[in-house]
C-alpha positions as CSV (number, residue, x, y, z in Angstrom):
1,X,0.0,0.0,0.0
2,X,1.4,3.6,-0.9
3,X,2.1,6.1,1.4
4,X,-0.3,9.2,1.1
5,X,1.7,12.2,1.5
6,X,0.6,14.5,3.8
7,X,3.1,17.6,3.4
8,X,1.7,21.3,2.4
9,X,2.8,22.2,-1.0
10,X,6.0,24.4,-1.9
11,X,5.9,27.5,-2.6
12,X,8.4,28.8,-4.7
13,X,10.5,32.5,-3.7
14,X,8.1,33.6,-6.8
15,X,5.0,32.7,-5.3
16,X,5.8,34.5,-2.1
17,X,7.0,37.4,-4.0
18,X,4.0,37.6,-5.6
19,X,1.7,37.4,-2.1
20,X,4.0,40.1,-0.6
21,X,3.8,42.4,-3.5
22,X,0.2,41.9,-3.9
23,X,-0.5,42.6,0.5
24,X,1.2,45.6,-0.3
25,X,-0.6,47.3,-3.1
26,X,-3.9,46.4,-0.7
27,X,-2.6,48.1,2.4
28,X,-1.5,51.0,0.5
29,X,-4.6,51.6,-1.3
30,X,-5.8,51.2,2.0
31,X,-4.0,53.6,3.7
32,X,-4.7,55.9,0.0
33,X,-8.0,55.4,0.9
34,X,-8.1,56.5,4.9
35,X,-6.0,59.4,4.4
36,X,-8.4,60.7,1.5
37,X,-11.5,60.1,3.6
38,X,-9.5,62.0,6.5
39,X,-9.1,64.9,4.5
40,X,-12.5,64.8,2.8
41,X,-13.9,64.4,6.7
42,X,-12.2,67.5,7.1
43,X,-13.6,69.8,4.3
44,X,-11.4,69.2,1.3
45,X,-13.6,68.8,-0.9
46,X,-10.6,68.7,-3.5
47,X,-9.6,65.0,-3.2
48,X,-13.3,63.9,-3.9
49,X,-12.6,63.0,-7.3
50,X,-9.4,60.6,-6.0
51,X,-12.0,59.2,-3.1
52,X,-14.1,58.3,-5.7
53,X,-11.9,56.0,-7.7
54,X,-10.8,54.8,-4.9
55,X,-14.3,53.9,-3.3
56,X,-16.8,53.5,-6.1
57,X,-15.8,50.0,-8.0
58,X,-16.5,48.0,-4.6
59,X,-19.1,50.2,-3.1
60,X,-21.1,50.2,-6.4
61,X,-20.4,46.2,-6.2
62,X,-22.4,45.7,-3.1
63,X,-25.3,48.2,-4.0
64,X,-25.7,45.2,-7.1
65,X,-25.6,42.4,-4.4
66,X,-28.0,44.7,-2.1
67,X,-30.5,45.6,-4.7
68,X,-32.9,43.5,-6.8
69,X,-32.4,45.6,-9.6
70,X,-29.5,47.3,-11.6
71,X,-31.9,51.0,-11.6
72,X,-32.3,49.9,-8.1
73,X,-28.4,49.3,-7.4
74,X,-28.1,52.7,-9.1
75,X,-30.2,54.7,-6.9
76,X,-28.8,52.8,-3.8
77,X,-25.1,53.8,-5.0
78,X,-26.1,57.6,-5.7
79,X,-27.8,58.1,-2.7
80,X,-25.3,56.3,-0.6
81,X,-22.7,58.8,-1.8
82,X,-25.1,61.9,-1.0
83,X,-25.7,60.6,2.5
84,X,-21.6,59.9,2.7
85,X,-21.2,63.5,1.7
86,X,-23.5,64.9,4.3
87,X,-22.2,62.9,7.3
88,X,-18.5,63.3,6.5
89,X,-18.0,65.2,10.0
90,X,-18.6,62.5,11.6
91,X,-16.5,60.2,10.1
92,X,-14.2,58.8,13.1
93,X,-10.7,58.9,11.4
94,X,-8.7,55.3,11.5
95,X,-12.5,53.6,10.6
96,X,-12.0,52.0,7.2
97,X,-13.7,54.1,4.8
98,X,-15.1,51.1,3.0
99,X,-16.7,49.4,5.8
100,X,-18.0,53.0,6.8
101,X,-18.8,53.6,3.5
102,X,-21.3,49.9,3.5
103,X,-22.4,50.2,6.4
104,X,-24.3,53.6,4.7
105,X,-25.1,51.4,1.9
106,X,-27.6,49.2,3.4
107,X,-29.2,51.6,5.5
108,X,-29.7,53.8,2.4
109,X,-31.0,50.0,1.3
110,X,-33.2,49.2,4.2
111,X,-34.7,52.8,4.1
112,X,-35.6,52.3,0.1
113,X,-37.0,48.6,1.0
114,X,-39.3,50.2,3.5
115,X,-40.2,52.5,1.0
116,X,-41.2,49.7,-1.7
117,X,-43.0,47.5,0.9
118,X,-45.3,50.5,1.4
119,X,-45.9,51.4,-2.0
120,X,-44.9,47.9,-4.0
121,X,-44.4,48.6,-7.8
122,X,-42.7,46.6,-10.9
123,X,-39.1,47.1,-10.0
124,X,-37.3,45.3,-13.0
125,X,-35.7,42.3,-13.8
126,X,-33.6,40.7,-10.5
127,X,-30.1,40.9,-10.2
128,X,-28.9,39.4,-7.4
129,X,-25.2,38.4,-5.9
130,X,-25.6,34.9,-8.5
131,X,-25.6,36.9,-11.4
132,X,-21.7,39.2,-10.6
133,X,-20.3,36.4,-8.0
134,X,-17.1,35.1,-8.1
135,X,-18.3,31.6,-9.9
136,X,-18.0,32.1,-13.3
137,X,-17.8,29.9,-16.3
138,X,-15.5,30.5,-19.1
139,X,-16.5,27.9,-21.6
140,X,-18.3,29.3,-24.3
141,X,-19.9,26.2,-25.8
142,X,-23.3,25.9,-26.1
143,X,-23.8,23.6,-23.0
144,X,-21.7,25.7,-20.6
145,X,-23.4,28.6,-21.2
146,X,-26.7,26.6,-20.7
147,X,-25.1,25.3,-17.6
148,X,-24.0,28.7,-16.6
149,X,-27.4,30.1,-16.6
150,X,-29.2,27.4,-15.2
151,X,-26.5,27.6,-12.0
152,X,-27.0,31.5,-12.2
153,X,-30.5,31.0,-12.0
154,X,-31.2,28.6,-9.2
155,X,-28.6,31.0,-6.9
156,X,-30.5,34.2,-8.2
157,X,-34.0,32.6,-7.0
158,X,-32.5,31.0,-3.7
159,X,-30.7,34.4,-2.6
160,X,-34.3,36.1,-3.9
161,X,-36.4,34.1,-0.9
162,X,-33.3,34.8,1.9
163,X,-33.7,37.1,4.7
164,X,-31.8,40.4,3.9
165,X,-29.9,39.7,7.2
166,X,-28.5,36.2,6.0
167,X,-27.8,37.4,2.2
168,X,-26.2,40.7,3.2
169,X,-24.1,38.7,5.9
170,X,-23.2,36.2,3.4
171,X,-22.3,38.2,0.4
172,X,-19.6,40.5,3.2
173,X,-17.9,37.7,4.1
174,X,-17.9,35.9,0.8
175,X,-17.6,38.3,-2.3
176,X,-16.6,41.3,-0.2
177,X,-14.0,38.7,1.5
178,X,-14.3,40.9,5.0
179,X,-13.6,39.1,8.2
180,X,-16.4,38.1,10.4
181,X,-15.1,40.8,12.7
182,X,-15.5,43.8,10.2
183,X,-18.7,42.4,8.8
184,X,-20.4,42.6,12.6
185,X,-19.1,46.2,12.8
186,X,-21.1,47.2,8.9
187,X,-23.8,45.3,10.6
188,X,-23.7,46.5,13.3
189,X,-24.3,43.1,15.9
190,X,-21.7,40.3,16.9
191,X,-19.2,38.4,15.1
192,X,-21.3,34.9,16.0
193,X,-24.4,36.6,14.7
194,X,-22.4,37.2,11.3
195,X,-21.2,33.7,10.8
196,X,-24.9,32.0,11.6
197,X,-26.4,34.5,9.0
198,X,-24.1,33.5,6.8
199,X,-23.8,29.8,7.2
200,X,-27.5,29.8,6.7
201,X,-27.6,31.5,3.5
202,X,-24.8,28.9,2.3
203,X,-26.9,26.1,3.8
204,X,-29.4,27.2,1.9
205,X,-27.6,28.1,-1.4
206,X,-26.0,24.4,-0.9
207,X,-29.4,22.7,-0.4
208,X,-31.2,24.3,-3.9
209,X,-27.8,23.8,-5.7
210,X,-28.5,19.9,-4.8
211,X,-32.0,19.8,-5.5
212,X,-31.2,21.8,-8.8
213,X,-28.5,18.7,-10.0
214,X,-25.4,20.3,-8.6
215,X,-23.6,18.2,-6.4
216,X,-21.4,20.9,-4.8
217,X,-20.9,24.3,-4.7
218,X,-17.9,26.1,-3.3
219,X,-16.4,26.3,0.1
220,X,-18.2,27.1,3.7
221,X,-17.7,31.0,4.3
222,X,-17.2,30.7,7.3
């Protein structure tokens, strides 16, 4: 009988180059990112435009997973940058300006889904987290890209029927890749609470991914 190895793979001076250069460029857009916000905080309203690039390609992201439309997601971004503007004073300097930035996001969101639950109208076609996740398929045959929207499908109607509380919780720590830690602080309740809202909407994700013909679909987030 062979001997199954049980040794963690090599990685090459390359490969750790590679990590190291890439940890860099996110702490220093990071810190880009802080400094900007602290100097927007304090009334310069010249370094908007470099706040912006900065802020808008991941913030605009969530208002997609948030919303159930792309008008929707929109609004939500557009508004969320209004409200930003207005409470800049308050901005407590060394809080990351993203997470800050989210956590203005979905209550912009909530506010709006209050709104519609009140006065319900034809909002558009969905477009949930399924539709701009991570899982892609790059085959362009005709059966992957059936495939592809079949597995696109079954996610966008699953995340549809979750609680806001489990989706939101899932799509931080999954697509937005935050620690449990900075996900309860957007959320505003406790790192368990995160990780149960979150394993549920995976539990559930898993469980209509099964039923749907697809034996497995990524790895627990959390």
């Amino acid at each position: 009988m062979g001997i199954v190895s049980t040794a963690l793979p090599v990685v090459g001076d390359r490969d750790v180059r590679s990590l190291l250069a890439s940890s860099r460029t996110m702490n220093a857009t990071g810190d880009r990112l802080s400094s900007l916000m602290d100097r927007y905080a304090r009334g310069e309203d010249r370094v908007f435009e470099q706040l912006y690039g900065l802020l808008a390609p991941r913030l605009y992201r969530f208002c997609v997973r948030l919303t159930p439309s792309v008008a929707e997601a929109d609004d939500c971004f557009q508004e969320t940058f209004l409200k930003l503007h207005r409470a800049r004073a308050t901005y407590v300097t060394g809080a990351n300006p993203l997470h800050w930035a989210f956590a203005i996001a979905r209550s912009v969101y909530l506010s709006r889904l209050r709104y519609w639950r009140r006065r319900p109208e034809q909002l558009g076609a969905t477009r949930d987290v399924a539709e701009a996740g991570e899982l892609q398929v790059h085959d362009t045959t005709p059966e992957a890209e059936v495939a592809a929207e079949h597995l696109h499908d079954t996610l966008a109607s699953e995340l549809s029927r979750m609680s806001e509380k489990n989706r939101v919780a899932y799509v931080l720590l999954k697509e937005e890749h935050l620690t449990a830690r900075e996900a309860a602080a957007v959320l505003g309740t406790t790192v368990e609470v995160v990780k149960q809202r979150a394993h549920r909407a995976y539990q559930s994700l898993r469980a209509a991914l099964n039923t749907a013909g697809w034996s497995e679909y990524g790895n627990d987030p959390v």
